[in-house]
N, C-alpha and C positions, 0 to 999 in steps of 0.2 A: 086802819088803812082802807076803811070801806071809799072815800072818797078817791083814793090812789089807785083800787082797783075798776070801778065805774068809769074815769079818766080814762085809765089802759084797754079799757075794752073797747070804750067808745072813740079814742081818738086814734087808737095804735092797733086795737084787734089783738091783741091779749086778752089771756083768761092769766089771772093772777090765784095762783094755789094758795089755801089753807095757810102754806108752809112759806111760801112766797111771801106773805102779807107779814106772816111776824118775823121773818128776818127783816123785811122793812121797816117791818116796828123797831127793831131793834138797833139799829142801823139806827135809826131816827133819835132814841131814847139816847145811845153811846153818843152822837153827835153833837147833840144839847149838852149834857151833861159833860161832857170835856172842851165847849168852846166856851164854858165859863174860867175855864185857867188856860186853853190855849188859844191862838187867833186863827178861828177854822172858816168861818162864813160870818156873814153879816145876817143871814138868813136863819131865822130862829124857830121865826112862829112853823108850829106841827101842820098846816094845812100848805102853807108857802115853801118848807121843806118837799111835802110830796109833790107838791109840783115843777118847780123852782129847780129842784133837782133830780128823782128822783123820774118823772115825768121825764123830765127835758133830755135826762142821758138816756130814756129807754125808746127817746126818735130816734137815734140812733140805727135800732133794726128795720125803721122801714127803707132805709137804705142796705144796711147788711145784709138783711132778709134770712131771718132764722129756719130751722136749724144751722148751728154755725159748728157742733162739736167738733173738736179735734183741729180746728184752727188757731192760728199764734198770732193775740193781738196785745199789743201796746197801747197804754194810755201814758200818753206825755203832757207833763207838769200835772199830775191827778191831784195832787189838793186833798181836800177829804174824799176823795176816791170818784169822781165824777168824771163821764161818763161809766170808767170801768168798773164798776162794782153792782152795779142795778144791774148793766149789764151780765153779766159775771152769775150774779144772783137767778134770773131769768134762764139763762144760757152755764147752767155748769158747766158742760164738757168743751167749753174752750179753755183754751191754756192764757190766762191773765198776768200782764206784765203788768205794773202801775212803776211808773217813773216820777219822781218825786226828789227835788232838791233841797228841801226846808225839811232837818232832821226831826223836827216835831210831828209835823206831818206825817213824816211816817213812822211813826211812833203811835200817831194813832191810827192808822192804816192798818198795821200789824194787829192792833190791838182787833178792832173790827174782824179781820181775816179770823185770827183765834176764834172770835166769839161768834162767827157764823161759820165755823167749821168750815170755811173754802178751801176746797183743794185746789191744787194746778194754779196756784199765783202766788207769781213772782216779787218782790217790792225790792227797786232799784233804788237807792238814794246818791245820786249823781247826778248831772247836767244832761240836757242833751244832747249839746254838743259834741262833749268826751265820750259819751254813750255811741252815739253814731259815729265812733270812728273806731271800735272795739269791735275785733273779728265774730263775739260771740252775738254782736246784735245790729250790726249791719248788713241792710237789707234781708233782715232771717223774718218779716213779720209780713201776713197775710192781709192785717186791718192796722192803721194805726190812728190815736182818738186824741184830739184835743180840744178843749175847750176855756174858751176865754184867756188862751195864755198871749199870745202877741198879735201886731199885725200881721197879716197875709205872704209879703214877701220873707219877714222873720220865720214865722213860722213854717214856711216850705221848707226852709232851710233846716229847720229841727228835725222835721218829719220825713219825708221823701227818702233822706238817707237811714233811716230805718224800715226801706217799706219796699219789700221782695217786689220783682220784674211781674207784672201780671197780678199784683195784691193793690190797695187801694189804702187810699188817705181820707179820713172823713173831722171837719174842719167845723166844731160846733158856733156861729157865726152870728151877732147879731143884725139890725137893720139895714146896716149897711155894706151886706155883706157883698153885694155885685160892685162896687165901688171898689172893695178890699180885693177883690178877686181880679179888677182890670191891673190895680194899682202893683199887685203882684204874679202878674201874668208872665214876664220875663223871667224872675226868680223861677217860678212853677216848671217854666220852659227847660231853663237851665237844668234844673237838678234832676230831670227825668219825669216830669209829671206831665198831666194832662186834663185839663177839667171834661168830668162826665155830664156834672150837674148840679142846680142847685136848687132843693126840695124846699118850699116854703113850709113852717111848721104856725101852728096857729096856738099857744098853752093857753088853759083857761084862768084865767083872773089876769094875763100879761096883756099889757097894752101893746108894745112892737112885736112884731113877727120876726119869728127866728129860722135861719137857714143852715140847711145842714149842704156842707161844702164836699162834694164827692170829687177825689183826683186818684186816676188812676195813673201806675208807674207805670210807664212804657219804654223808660230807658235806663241805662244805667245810672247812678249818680255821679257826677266826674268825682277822684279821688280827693281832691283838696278842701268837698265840704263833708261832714260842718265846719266850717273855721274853728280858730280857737273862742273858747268861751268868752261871751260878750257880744263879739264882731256881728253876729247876725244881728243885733239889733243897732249896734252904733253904724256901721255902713252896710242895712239892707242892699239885698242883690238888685 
């Protein structure tokens, strides 16, 4: 993980610990080693893992801006745990939710979690539709993380209704992400959001430039979203 922590230091300003570097390792090794019988990433090779992923979820805090302890953050559709888990790793004393609707996935979520000993996380296996409309996780979260799960206007609609008055939405984005962001600017309007900003990220070996999508809640969400499960993507807002 020496290349993982030279990256962190020099593009993010991280010192990556001892300790830090071989939960990465490890993280790395379980992830390889279970996407030969499950379907977790396309992303294999150990140097394009640290970046590709592990990198890319830990731009994330130059927007959060660490110390974050004792905050309540959600990652929705977490996948093999990206953004939240680098995160998570970096930043123990927050409290990590990872939302996840494909039961394999979080099967091996769990698995990872056991095997780095993380405390204070949660692994939801449900939608986020039906999530965001459950008194125990609507609007109760500080940060909430997505990456690469839907369009712009879709994905407001996942997010925002899980995202406390005064906490913030942060929208992992690729090229075209000011396109996605005009295209979904009514939706964002609607369900209580607001864009603060959107931070150009540069990884090294990536050709396109990725953006990290900052909206904060400033209102409430109206009651009747999320819709029921689907509807945000068949008739975006």
């Amino acid at each position: 993980m020496e290349y993982l922590a030279q990256i962190a230091t020099e593009l993010l300003d991280l010192t990556l610990s001892p300790a830090h570097r071989a939960a990465f390792q490890r993280y790395s090794d379980e992830l390889r080693e279970w996407n030969r019988r499950v379907n977790l990433t396309a992303i294999i090779e150990p140097q394009a893992i640290e970046v590709r992923h592990f990198v890319d979820s830990l731009t994330c805090l130059l927007v959060m801006k660490p110390p974050l302890s004792g905050l309540n953050i959600i990652d929705v559709g977490s996948g093999a745990g990206f953004p939240g888990l680098p995160i998570k790793i970096l930043c123990p004393g927050v409290k990590m939710s990872l939302l996840e609707s494909t039961g394999k996935k979080v099967a091996f979520l769990e698995h990872v979690v056991r095997e780095l000993k993380l405390e204070d996380v949660t692994l939801i296996n449900e939608r986020a539709e039906t999530v965001g409309q459950t008194k125990a996780h609507r609007e109760q979260y500080d940060w909430v993380l997505a990456r690469a799960v839907a369009g712009m206007s879709s994905l407001a609609e996942y997010l925002l209704p899980l995202c406390k008055i005064g906490g913030h939405c942060l929208a992992l984005k690729g090229e075209n992400a000011a396109q996605e962001v005009a295209e979904g600017q009514h939706a964002i309007t609607v369900l209580g959001g607001h864009i603060v900003q959107l931070t150009p990220i540069e990884l090294p070996t990536v050709a396109e430039t990725h953006y990290l999508v900052d909206i904060e809640k400033i209102a409430a969400t109206p009651p009747r979203f999320p819709r029921r499960p689907g509807m945000p993507v068949k008739k975006p807002l």
